[in-house]
C-alpha positions in Angstrom: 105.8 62.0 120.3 102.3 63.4 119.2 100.0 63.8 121.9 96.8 61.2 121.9 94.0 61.8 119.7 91.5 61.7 123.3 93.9 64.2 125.1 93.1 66.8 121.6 89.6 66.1 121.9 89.7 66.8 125.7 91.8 70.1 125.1 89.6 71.4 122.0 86.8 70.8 124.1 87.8 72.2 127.1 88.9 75.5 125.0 85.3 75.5 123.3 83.1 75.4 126.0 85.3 78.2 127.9 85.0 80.3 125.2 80.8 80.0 125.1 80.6 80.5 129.0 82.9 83.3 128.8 81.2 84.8 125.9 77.6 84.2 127.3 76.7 82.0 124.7 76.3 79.5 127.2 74.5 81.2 130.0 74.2 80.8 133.9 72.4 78.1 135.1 72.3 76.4 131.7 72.4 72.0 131.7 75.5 70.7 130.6 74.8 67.2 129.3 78.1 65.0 128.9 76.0 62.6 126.4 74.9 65.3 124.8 78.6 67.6 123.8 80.1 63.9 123.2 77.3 63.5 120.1 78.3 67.8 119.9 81.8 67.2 119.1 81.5 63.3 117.7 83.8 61.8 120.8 83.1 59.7 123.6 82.0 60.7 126.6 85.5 60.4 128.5 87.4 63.7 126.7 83.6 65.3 127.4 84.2 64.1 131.2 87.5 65.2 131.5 86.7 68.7 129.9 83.7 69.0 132.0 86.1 68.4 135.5 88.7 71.2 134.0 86.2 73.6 133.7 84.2 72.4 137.2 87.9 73.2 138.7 88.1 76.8 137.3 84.9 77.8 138.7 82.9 77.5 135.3 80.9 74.7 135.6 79.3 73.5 138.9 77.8 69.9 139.7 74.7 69.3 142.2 74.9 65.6 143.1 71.7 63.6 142.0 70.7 66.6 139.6 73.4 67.1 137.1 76.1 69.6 135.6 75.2 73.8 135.3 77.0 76.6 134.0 78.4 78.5 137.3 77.3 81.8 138.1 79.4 84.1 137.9 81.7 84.4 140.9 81.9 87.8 142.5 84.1 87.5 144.2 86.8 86.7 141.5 85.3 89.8 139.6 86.0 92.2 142.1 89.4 90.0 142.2 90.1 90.4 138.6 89.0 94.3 138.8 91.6 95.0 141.4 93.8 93.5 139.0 92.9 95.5 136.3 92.4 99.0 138.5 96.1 98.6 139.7 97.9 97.6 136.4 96.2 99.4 134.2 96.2 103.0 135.9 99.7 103.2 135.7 100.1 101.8 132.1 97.8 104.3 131.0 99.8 107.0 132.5 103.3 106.1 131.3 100.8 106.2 127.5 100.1 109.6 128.2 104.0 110.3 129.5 105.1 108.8 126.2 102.9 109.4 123.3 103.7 110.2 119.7 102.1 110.7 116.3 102.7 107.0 115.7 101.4 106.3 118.9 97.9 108.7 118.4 97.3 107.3 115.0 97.1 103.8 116.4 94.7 104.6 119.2 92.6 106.5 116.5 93.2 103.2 114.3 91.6 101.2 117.3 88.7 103.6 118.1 87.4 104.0 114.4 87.4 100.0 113.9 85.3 99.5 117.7 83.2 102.1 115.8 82.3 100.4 113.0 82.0 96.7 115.0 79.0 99.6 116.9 77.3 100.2 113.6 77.7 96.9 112.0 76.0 95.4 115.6 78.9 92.9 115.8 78.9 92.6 119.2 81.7 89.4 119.3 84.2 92.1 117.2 83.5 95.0 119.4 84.5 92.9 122.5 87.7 91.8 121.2 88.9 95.4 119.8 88.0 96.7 123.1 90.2 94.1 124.3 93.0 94.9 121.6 92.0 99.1 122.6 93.4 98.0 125.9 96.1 95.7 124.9 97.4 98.8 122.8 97.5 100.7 125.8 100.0 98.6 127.4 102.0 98.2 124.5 102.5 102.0 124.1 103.7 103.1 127.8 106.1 100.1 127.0 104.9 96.7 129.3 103.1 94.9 126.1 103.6 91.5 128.4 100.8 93.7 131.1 98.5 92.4 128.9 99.2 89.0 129.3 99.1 89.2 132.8 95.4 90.6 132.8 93.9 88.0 130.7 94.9 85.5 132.8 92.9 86.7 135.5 89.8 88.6 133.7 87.8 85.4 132.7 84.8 86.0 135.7 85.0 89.8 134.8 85.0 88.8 131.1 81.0 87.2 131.4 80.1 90.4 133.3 81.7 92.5 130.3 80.0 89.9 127.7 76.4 90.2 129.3 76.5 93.9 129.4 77.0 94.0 126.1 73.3 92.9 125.9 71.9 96.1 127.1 71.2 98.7 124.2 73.2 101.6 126.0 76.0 99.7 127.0 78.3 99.8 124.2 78.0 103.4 123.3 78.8 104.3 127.1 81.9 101.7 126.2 82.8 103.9 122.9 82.7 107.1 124.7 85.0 105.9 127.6 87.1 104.9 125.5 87.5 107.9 123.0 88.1 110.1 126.1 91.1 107.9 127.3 92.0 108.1 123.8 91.9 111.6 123.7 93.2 111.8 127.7 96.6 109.9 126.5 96.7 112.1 122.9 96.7 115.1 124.9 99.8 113.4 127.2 97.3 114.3 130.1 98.4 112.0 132.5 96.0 113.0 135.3 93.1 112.8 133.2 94.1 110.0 131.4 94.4 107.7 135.1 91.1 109.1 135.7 89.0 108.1 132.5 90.8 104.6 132.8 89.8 104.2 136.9 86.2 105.3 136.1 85.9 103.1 132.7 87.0 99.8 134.8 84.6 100.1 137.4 81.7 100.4 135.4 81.6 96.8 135.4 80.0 97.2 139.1 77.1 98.9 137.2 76.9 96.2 135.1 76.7 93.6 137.8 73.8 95.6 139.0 72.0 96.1 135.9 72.2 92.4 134.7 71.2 91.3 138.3 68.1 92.5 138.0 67.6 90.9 134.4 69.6 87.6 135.6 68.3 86.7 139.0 71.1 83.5 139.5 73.5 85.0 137.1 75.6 85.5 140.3 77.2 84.1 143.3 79.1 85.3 146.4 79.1 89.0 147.4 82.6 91.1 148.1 82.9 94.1 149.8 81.9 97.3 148.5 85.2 99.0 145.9 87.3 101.6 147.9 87.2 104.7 146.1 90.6 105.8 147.5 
């Protein structure tokens, strides 16, 4: 049995919208207007509703009662969440890379750097973020946990609007490209050491980012967390 026509509208909806607040092309603070994404996507304003309540319950949206529906800030919270996440996972994946690196394995992660470095010339900022997200999904794959991955982008969404807004910044990708060519070279050289520590200072730049879009973004953000551990 297909599933109904206003349950597809809800779900393509729902996936839409997501992908705009996580991408920054719908911003902090920004009205949501059920009357207006029904006439958006040419549906009634139930799948709209019920799209709207998904993403309220995921922390993306937030309703004030009497004024209307905003895009959340971004939850702090949940970033440093989502970082802690990454930190732990990935500073081990990127050392089993380094343990078990080959030619095949080198040429890949050249593969990956050259392509973020044309999506840098070209200025497509929507390409570089996802190869930086297939540079780290490659990382995982080569010290032998692919499904890692999978596990991180299930819980990067918050950290994924910091990584999105940064983006803005001039500087901010080229400091990106050169992190990532020295893990590159860190797990080419089977460096393990060095490796761990290119990957733990790369994640936590997002913490600079916060900082650097908060003074840009007044009400970008919400919540505090305490200050990262550097142990």
């Amino acid at each position: 049995m297909g599933t109904p026509a206003a349950r597809q509208s809800t779900d393509q909806i729902y996936r839409a919208l997501r992908v705009e607040i996580v991408s920054a092309a719908l911003r902090p603070g920004e009205a949501m207007s059920e009357a207006r994404m029904a006439l958006r996507f040419g549906v009634s304003r139930t799948p709209v509703r019920e799209a709207f309540k998904r993403l309220v319950e995921e922390g993306f949206l937030s309703v004030v009662p009497q004024v209307g529906t905003f895009v959340a800030p971004i939850d702090i919270a949940a970033v440093h969440d989502s970082q802690f996440v990454r930190e732990t996972l990935e500073c081990r994946t990127v050392v089993l890379a380094a343990r078990h690196i080959d030619d095949a394995g080198r040429a890949t992660l050249e593969r990956h750097i050259r392509q973020q470095e044309r999506d840098l010339a070209t200025g497509d900022q929507a390409a570089f973020f996802r190869h930086d997200d297939a540079f780290h999904a490659e990382i995982s794959r080569l010290a032998g946990h692919p499904s890692v991955w999978s596990l991180i982008e299930g819980v990067k969404a918050q950290l994924d609007r910091v990584r999105c807004l940064s983006l803005e910044s001039a500087s901010w990708p080229d400091m990106i490209m050169r992190e990532h060519r020295g893990i590159a070279e860190s797990i080419s050289n089977g460096n393990e050491a060095q490796a761990e520590k290119a990957m733990r200072a790369h994640l936590r730049t997002v913490f600079a980012a916060i900082e650097n879009i908060a003074r840009h973004h007044v009400d970008a953000f919400v919540g505090s967390a305490p200050p990262i551990r550097l142990d």
